[in-house]
Chimera marker file (.cmm) of the C-alpha trace (Angstrom):
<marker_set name="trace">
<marker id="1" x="-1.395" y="14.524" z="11.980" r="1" g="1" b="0" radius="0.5"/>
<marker id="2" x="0.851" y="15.966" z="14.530" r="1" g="1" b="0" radius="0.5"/>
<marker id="3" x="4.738" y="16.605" z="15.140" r="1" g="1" b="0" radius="0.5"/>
<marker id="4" x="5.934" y="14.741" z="18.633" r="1" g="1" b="0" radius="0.5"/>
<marker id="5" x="9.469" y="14.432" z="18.876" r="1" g="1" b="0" radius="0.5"/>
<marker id="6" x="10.313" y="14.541" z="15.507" r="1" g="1" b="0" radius="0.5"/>
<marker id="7" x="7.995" y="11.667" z="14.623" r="1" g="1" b="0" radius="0.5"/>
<marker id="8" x="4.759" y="12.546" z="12.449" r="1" g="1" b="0" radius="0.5"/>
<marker id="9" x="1.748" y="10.863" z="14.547" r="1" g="1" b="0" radius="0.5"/>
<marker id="10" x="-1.828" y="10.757" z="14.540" r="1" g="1" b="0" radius="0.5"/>
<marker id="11" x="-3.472" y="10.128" z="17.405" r="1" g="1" b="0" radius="0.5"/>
<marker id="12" x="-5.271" y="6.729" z="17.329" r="1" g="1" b="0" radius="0.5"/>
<marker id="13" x="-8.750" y="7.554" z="18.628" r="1" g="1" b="0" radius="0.5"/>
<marker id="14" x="-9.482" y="9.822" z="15.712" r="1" g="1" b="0" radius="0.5"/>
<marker id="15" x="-11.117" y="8.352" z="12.881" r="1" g="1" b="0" radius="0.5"/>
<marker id="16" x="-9.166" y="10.414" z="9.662" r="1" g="1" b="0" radius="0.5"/>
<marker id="17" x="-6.405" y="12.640" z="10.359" r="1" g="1" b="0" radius="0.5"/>
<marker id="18" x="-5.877" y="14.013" z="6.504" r="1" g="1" b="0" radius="0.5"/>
<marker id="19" x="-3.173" y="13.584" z="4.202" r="1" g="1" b="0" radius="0.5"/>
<marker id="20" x="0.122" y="14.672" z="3.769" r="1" g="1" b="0" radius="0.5"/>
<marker id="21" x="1.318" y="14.952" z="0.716" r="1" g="1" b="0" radius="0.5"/>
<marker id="22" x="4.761" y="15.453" z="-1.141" r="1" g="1" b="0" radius="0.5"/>
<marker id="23" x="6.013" y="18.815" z="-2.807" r="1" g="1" b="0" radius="0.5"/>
<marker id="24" x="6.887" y="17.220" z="-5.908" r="1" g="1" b="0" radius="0.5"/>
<marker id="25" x="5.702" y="14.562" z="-7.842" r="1" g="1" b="0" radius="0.5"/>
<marker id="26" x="7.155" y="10.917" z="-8.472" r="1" g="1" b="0" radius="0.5"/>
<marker id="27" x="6.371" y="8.577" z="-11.272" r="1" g="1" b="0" radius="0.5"/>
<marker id="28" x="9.674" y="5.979" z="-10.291" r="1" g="1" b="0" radius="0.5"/>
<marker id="29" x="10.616" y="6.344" z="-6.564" r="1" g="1" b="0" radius="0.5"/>
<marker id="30" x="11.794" y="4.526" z="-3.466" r="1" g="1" b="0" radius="0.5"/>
<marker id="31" x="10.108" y="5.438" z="-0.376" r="1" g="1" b="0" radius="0.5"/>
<marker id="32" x="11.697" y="4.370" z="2.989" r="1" g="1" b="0" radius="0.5"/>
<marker id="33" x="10.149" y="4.676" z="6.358" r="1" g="1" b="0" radius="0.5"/>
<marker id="34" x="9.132" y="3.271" z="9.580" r="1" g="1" b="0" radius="0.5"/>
<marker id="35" x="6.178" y="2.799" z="11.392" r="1" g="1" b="0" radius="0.5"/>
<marker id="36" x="4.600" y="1.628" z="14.334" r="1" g="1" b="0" radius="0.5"/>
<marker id="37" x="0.764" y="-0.027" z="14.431" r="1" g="1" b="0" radius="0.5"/>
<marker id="38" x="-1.679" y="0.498" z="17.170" r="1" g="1" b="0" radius="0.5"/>
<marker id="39" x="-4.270" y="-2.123" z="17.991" r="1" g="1" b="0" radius="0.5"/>
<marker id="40" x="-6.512" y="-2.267" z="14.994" r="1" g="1" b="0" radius="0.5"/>
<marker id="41" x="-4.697" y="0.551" z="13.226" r="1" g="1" b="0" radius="0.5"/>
<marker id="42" x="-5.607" y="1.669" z="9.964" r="1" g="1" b="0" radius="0.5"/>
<marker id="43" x="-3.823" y="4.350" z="7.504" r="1" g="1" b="0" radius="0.5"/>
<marker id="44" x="-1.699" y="4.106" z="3.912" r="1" g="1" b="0" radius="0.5"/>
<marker id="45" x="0.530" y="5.693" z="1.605" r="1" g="1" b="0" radius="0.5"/>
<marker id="46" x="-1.083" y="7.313" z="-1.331" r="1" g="1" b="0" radius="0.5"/>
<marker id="47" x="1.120" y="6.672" z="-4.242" r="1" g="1" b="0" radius="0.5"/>
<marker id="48" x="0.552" y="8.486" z="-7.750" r="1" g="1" b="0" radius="0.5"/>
<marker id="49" x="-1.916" y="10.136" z="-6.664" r="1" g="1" b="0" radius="0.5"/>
<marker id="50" x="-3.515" y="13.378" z="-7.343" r="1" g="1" b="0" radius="0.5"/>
<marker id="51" x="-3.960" y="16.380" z="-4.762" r="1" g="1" b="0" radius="0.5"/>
<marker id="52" x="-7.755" y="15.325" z="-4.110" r="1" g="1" b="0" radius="0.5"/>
<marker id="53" x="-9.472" y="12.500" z="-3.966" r="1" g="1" b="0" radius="0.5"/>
<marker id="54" x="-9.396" y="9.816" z="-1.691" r="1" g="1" b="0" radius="0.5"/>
<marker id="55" x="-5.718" y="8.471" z="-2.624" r="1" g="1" b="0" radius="0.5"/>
<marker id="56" x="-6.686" y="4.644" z="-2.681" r="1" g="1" b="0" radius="0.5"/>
<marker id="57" x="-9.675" y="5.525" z="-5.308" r="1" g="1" b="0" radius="0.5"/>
<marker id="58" x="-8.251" y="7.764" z="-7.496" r="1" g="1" b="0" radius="0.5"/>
<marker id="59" x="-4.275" y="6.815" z="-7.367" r="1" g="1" b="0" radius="0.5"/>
<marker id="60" x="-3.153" y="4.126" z="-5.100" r="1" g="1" b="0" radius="0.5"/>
<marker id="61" x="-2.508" y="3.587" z="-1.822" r="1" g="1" b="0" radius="0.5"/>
<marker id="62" x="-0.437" y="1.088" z="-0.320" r="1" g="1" b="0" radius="0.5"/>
<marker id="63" x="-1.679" y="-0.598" z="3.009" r="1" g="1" b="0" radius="0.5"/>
<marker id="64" x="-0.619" y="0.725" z="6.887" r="1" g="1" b="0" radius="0.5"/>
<marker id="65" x="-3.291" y="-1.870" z="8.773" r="1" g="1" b="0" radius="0.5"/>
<marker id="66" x="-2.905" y="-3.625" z="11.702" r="1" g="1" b="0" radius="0.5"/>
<marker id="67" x="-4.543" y="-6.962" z="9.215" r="1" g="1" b="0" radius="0.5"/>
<marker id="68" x="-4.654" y="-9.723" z="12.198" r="1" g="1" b="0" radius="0.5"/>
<marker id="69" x="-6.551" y="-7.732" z="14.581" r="1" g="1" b="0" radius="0.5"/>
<marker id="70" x="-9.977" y="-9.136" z="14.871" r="1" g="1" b="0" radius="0.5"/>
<marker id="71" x="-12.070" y="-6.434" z="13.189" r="1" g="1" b="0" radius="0.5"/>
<marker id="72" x="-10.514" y="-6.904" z="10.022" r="1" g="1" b="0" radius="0.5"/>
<marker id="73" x="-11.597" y="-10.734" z="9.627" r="1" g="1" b="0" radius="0.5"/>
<marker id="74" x="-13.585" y="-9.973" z="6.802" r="1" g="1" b="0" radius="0.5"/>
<marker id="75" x="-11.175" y="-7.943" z="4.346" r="1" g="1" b="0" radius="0.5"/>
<marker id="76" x="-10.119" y="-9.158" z="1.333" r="1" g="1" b="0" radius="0.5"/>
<marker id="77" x="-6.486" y="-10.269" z="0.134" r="1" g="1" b="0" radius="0.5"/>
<marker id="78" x="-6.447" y="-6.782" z="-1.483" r="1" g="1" b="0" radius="0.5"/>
<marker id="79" x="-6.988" y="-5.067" z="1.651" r="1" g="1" b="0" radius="0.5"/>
<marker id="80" x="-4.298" y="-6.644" z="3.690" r="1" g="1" b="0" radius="0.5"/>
<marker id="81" x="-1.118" y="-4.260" z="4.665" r="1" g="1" b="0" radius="0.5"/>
<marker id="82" x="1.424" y="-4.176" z="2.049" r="1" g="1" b="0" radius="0.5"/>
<marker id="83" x="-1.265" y="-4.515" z="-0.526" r="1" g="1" b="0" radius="0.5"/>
<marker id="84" x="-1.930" y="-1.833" z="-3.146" r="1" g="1" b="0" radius="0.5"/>
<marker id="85" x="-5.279" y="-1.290" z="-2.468" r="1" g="1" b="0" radius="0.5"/>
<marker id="86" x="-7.993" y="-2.757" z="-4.950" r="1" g="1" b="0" radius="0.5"/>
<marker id="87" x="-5.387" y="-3.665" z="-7.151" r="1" g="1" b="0" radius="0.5"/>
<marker id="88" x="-2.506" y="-5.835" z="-5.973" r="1" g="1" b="0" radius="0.5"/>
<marker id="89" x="-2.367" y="-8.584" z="-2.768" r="1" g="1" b="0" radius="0.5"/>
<marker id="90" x="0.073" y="-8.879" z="-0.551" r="1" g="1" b="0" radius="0.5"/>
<marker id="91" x="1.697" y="-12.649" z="-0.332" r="1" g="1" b="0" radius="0.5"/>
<marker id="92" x="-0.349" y="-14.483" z="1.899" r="1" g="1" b="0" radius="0.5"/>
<marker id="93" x="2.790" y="-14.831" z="4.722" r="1" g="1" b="0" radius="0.5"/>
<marker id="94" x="3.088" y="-10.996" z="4.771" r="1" g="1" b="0" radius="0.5"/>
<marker id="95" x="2.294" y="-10.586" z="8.773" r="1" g="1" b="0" radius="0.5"/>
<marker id="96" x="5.469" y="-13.026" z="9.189" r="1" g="1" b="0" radius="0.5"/>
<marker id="97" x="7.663" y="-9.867" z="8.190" r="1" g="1" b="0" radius="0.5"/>
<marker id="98" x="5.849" y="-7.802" z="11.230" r="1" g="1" b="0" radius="0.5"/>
<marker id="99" x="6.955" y="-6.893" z="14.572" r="1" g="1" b="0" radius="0.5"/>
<marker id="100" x="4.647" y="-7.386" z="17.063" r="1" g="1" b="0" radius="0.5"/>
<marker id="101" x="1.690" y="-3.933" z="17.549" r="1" g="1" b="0" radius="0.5"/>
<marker id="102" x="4.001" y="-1.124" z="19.696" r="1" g="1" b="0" radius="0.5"/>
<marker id="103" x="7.167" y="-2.201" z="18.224" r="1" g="1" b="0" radius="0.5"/>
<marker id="104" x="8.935" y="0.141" z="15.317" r="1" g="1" b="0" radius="0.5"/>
<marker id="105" x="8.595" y="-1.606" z="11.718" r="1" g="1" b="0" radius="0.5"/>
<marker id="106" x="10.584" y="-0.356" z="8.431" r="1" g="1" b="0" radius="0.5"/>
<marker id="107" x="8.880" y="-0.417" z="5.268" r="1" g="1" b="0" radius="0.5"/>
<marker id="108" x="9.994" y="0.985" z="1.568" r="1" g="1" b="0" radius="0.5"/>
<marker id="109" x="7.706" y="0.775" z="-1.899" r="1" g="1" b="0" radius="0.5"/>
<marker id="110" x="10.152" y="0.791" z="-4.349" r="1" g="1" b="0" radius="0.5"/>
<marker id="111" x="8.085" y="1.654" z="-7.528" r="1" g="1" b="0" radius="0.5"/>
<marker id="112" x="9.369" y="1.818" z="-11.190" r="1" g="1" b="0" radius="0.5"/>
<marker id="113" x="7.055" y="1.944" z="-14.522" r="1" g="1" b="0" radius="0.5"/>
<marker id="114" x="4.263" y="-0.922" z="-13.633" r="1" g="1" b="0" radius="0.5"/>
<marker id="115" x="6.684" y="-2.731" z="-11.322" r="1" g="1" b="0" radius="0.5"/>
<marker id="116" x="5.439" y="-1.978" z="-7.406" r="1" g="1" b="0" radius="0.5"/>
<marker id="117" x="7.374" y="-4.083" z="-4.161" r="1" g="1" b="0" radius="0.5"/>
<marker id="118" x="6.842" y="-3.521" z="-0.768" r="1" g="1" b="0" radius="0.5"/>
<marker id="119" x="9.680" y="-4.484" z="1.629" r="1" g="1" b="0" radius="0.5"/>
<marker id="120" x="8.582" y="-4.539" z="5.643" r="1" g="1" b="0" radius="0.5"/>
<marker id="121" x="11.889" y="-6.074" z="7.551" r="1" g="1" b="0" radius="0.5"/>
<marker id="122" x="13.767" y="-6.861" z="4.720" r="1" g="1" b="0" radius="0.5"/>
<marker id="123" x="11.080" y="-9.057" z="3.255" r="1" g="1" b="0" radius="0.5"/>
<marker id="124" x="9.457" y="-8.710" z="0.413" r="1" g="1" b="0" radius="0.5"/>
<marker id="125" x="5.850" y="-8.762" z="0.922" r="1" g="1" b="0" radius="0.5"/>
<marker id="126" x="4.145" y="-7.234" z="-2.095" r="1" g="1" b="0" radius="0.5"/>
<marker id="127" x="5.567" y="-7.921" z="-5.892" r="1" g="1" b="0" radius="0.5"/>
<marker id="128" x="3.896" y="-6.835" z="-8.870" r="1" g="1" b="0" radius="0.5"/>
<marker id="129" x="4.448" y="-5.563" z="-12.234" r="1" g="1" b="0" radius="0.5"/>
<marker id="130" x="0.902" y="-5.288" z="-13.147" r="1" g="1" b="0" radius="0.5"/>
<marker id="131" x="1.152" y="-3.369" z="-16.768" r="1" g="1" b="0" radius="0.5"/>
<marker id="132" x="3.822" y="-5.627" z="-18.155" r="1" g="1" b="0" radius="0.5"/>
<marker id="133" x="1.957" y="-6.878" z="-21.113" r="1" g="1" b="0" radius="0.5"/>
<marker id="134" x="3.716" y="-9.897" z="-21.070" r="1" g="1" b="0" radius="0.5"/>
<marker id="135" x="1.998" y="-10.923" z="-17.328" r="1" g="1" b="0" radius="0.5"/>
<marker id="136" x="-1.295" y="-11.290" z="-18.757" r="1" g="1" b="0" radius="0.5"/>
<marker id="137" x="-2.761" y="-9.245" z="-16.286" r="1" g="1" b="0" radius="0.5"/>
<marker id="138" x="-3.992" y="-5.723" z="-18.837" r="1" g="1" b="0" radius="0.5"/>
<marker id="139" x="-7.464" y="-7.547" z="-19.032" r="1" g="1" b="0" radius="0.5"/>
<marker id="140" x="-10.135" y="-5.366" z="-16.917" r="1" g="1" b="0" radius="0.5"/>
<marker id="141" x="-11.287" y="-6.529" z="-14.072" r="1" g="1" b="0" radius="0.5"/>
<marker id="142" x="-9.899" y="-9.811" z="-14.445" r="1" g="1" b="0" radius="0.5"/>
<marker id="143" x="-8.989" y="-11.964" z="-11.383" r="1" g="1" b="0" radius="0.5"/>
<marker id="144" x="-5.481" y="-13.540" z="-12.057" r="1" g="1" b="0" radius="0.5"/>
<marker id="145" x="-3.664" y="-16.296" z="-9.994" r="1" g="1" b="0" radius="0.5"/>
<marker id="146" x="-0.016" y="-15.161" z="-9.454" r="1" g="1" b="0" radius="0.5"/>
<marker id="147" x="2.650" y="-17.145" z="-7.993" r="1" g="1" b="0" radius="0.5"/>
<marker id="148" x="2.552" y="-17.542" z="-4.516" r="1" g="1" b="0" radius="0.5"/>
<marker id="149" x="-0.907" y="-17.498" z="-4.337" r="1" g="1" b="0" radius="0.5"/>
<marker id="150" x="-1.492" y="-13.973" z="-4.715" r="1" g="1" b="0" radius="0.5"/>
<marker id="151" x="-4.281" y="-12.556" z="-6.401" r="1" g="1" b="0" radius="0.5"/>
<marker id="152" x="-4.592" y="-9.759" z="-8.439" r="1" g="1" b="0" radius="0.5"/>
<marker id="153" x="-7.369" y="-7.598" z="-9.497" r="1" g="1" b="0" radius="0.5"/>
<marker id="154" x="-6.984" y="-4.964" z="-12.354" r="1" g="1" b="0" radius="0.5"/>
<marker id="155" x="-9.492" y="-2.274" z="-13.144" r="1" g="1" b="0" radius="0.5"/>
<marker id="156" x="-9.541" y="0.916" z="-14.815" r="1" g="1" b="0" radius="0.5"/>
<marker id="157" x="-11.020" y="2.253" z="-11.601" r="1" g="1" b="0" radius="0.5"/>
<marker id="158" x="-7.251" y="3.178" z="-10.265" r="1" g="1" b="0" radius="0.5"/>
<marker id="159" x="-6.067" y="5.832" z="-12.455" r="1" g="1" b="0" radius="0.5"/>
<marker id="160" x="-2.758" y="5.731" z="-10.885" r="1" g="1" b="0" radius="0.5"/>
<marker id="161" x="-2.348" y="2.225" z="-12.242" r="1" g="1" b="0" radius="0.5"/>
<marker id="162" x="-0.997" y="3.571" z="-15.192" r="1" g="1" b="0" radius="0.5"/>
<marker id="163" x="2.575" y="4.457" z="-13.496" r="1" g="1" b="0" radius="0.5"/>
<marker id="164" x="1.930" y="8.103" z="-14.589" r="1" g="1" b="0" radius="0.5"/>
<marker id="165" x="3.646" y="11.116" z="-12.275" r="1" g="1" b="0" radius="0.5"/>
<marker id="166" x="1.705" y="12.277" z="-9.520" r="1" g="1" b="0" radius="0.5"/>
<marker id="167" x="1.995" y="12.955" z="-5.886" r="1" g="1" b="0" radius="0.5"/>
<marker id="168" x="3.017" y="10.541" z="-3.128" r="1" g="1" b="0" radius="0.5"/>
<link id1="1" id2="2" r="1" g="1" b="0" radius="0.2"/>
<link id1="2" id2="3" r="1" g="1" b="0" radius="0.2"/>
<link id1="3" id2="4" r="1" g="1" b="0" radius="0.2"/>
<link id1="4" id2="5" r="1" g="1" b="0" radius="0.2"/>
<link id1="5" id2="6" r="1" g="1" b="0" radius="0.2"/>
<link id1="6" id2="7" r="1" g="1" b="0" radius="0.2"/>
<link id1="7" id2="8" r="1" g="1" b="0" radius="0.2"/>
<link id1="8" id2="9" r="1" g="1" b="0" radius="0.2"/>
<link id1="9" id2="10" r="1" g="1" b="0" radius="0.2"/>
<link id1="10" id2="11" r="1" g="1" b="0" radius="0.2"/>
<link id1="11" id2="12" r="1" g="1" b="0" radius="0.2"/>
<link id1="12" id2="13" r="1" g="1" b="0" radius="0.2"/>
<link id1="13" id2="14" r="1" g="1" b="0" radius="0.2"/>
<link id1="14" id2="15" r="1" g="1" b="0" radius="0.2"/>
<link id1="15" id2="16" r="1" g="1" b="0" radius="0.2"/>
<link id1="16" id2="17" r="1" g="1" b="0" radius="0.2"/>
<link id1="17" id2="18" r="1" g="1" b="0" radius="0.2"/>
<link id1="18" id2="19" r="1" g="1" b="0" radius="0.2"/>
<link id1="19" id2="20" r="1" g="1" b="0" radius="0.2"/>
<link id1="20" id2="21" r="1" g="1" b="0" radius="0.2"/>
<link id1="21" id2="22" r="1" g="1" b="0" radius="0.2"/>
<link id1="22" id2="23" r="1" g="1" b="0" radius="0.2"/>
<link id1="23" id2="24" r="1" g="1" b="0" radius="0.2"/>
<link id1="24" id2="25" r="1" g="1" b="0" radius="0.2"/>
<link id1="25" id2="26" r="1" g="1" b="0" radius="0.2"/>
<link id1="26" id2="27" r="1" g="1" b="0" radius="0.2"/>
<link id1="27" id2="28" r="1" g="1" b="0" radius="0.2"/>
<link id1="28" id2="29" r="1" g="1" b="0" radius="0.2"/>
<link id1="29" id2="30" r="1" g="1" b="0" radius="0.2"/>
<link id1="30" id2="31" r="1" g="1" b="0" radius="0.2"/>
<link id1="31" id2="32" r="1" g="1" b="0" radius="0.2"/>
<link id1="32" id2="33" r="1" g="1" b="0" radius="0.2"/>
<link id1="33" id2="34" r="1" g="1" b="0" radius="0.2"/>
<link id1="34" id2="35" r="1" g="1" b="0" radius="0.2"/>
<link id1="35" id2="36" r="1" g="1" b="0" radius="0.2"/>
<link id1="36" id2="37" r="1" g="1" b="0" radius="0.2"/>
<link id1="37" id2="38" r="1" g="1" b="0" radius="0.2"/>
<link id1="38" id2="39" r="1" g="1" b="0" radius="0.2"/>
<link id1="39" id2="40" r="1" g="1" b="0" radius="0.2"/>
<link id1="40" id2="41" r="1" g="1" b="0" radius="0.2"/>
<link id1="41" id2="42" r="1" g="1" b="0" radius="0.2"/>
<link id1="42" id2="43" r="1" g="1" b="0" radius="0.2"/>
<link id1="43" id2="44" r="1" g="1" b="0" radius="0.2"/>
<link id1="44" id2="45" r="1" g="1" b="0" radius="0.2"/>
<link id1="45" id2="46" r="1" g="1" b="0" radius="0.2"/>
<link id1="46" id2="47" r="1" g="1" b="0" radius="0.2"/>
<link id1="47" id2="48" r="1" g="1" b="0" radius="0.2"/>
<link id1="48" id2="49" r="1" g="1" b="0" radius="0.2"/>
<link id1="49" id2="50" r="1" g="1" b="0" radius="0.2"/>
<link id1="50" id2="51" r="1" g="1" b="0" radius="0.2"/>
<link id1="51" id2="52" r="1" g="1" b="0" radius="0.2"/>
<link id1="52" id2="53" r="1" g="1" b="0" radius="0.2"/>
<link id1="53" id2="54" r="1" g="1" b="0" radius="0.2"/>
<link id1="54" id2="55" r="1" g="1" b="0" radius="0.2"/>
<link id1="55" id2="56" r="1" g="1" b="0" radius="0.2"/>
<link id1="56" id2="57" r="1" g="1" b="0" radius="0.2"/>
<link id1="57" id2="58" r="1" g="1" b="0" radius="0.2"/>
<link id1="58" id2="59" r="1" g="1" b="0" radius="0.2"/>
<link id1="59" id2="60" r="1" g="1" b="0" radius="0.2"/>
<link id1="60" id2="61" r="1" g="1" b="0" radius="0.2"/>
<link id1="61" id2="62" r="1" g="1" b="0" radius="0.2"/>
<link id1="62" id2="63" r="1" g="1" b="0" radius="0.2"/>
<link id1="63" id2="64" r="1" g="1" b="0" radius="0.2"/>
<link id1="64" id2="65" r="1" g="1" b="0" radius="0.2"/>
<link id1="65" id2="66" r="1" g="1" b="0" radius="0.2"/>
<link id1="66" id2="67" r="1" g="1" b="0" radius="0.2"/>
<link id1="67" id2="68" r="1" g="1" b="0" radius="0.2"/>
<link id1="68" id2="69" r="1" g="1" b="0" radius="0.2"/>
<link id1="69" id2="70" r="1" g="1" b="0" radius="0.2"/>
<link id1="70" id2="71" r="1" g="1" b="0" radius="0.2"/>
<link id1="71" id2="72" r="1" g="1" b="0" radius="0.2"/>
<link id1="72" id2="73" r="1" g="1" b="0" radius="0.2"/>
<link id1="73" id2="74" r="1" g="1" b="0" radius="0.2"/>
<link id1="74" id2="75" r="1" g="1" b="0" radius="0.2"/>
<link id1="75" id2="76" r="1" g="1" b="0" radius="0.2"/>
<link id1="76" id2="77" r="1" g="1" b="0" radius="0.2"/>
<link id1="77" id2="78" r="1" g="1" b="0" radius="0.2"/>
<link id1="78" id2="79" r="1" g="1" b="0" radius="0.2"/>
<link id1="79" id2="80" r="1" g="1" b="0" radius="0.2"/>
<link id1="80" id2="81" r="1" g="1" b="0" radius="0.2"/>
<link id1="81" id2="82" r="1" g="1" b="0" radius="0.2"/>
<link id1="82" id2="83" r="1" g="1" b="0" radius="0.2"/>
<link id1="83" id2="84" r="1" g="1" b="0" radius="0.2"/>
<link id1="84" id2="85" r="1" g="1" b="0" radius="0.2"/>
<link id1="85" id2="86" r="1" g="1" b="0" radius="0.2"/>
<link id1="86" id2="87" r="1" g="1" b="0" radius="0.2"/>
<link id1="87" id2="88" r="1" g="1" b="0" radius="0.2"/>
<link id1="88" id2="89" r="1" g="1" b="0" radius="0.2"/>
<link id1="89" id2="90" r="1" g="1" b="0" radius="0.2"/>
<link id1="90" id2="91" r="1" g="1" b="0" radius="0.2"/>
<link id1="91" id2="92" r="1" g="1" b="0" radius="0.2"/>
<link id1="92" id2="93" r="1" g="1" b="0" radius="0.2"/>
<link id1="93" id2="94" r="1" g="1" b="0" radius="0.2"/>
<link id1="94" id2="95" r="1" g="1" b="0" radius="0.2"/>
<link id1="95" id2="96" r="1" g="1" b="0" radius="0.2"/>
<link id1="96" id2="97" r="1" g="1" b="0" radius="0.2"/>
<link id1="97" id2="98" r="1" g="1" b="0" radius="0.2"/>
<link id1="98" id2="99" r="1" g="1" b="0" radius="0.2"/>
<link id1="99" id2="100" r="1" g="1" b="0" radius="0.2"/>
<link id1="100" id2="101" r="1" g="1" b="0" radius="0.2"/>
<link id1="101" id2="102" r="1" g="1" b="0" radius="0.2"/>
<link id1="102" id2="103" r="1" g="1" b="0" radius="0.2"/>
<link id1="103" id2="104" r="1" g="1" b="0" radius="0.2"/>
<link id1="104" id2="105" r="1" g="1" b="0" radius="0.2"/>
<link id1="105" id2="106" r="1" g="1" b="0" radius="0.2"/>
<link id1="106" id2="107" r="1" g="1" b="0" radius="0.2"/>
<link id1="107" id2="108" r="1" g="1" b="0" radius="0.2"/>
<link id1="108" id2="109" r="1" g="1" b="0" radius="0.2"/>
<link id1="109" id2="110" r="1" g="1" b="0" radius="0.2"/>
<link id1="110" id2="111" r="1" g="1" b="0" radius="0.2"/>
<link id1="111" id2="112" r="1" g="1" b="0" radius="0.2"/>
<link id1="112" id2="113" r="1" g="1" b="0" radius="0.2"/>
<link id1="113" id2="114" r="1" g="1" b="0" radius="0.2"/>
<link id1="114" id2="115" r="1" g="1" b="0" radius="0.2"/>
<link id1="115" id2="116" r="1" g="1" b="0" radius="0.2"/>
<link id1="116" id2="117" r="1" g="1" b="0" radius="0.2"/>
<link id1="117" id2="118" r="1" g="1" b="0" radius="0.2"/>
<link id1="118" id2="119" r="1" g="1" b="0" radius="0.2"/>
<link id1="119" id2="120" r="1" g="1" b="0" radius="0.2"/>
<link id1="120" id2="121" r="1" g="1" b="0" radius="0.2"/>
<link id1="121" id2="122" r="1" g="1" b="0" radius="0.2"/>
<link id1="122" id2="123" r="1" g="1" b="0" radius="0.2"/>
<link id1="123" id2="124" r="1" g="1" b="0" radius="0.2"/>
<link id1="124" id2="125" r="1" g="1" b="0" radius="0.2"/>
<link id1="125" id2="126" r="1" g="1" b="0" radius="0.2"/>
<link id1="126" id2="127" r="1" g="1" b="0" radius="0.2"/>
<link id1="127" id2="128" r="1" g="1" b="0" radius="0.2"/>
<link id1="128" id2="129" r="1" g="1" b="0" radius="0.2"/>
<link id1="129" id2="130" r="1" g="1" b="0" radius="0.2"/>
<link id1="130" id2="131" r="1" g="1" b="0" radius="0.2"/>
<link id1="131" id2="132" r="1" g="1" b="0" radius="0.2"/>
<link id1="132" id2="133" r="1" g="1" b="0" radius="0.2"/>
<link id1="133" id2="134" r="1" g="1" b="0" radius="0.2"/>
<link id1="134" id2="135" r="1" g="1" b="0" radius="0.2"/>
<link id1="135" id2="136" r="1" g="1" b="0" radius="0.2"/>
<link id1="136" id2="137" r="1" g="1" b="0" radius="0.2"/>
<link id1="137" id2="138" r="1" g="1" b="0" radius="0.2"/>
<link id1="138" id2="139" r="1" g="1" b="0" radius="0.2"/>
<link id1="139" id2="140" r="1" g="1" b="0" radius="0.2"/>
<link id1="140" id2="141" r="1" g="1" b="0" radius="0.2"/>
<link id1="141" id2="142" r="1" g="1" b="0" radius="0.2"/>
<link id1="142" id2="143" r="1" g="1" b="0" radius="0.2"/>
<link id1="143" id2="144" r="1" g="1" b="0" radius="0.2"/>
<link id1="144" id2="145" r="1" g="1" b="0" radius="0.2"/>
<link id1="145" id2="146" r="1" g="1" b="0" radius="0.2"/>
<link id1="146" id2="147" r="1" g="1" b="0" radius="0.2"/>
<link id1="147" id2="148" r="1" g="1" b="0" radius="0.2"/>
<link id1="148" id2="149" r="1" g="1" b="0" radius="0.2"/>
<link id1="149" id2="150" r="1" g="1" b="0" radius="0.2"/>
<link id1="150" id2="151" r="1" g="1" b="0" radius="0.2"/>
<link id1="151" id2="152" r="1" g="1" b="0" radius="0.2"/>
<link id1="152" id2="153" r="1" g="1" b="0" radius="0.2"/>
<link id1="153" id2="154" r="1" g="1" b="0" radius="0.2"/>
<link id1="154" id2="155" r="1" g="1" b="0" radius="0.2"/>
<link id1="155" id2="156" r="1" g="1" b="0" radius="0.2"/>
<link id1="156" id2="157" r="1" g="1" b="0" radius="0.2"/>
<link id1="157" id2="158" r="1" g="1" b="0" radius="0.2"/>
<link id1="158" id2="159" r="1" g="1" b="0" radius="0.2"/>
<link id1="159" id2="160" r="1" g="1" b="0" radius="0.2"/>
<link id1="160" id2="161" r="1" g="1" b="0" radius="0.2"/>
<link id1="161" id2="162" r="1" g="1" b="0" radius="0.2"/>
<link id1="162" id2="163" r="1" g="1" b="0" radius="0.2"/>
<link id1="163" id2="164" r="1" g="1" b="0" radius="0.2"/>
<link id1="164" id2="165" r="1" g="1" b="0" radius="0.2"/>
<link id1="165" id2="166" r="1" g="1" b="0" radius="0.2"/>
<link id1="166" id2="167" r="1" g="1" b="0" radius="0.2"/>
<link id1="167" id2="168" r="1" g="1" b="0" radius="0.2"/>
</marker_set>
């Protein structure tokens, strides 16, 4: 990652640029930024996630992917941007919240206990409270229908799952 005027970056034609991680750590948090995609851009925001570790393995990571471009056909609802990696789909309209690739997008994950959303635009495109006992959703890796279509896949492979303080 790089610095240009006052905007962190990475430059596109590298395949991993690192992480970046916060000072502090955040169990309940709202996280506000913006963003712009490149042509089949792909990146995320490690949530509740340890210092090491590949953030969408051993926390979570929340989806930064340019989803319609043509080599990402074959991902799965769980991969999509918005989605919390491995664990919770975005709804299936999510790219209607998007600005076109080039153009400046403004996202927050508002995250409290079990309860994740993702907002791109002012639409909601990710809801899920994934822990709440009452959802039905605690059994492992059990495929759920949600409202909306979504799907949801829990496993005890996400530590971070668990709502626990860690970095962002």
């Amino acid at each position: 990652y790089t610095i240009q005027d006052g905007v962190i970056s990475m430059d596109p034609t590298r395949s991993f640029g690192g992480n970046l991680y916060t000072k502090d750590e955040y169990a309940d948090f709202v996280f506000r930024f913006e963003f712009q995609l490149t042509p089949g851009a792909n990146n995320g925001v490690g949530i509740r996630t340890p210092m090491e570790g590949d953030a969408a393995y051993v926390g979570m990571e929340v989806q930064i992917l340019d989803c319609e471009h043509p080599i990402y056909k074959n991902i799965t609802k769980l991969q999509h941007h918005g989605s919390v990696y491995g664990i919770i789909a975005a709804k299936d309209d999510h790219h209607d919240a998007f600005k076109p690739v080039g153009e400046w997008n403004e996202e927050e994950i508002y995250a409290k206990g079990d309860y994740i959303r993702v907002t791109v635009n002012g639409v909601v495109i990710t809801e899920e409270g994934y822990g709440n006992p009452d959802t039905d959703l605690m059994m492992n890796c059990r495929k759920v229908e949600r409202a909306g279509a979504k799907v949801v896949l829990i496993t005890d492979e996400f530590p971070g799952k668990d709502g626990k303080s860690q970095s962002l």
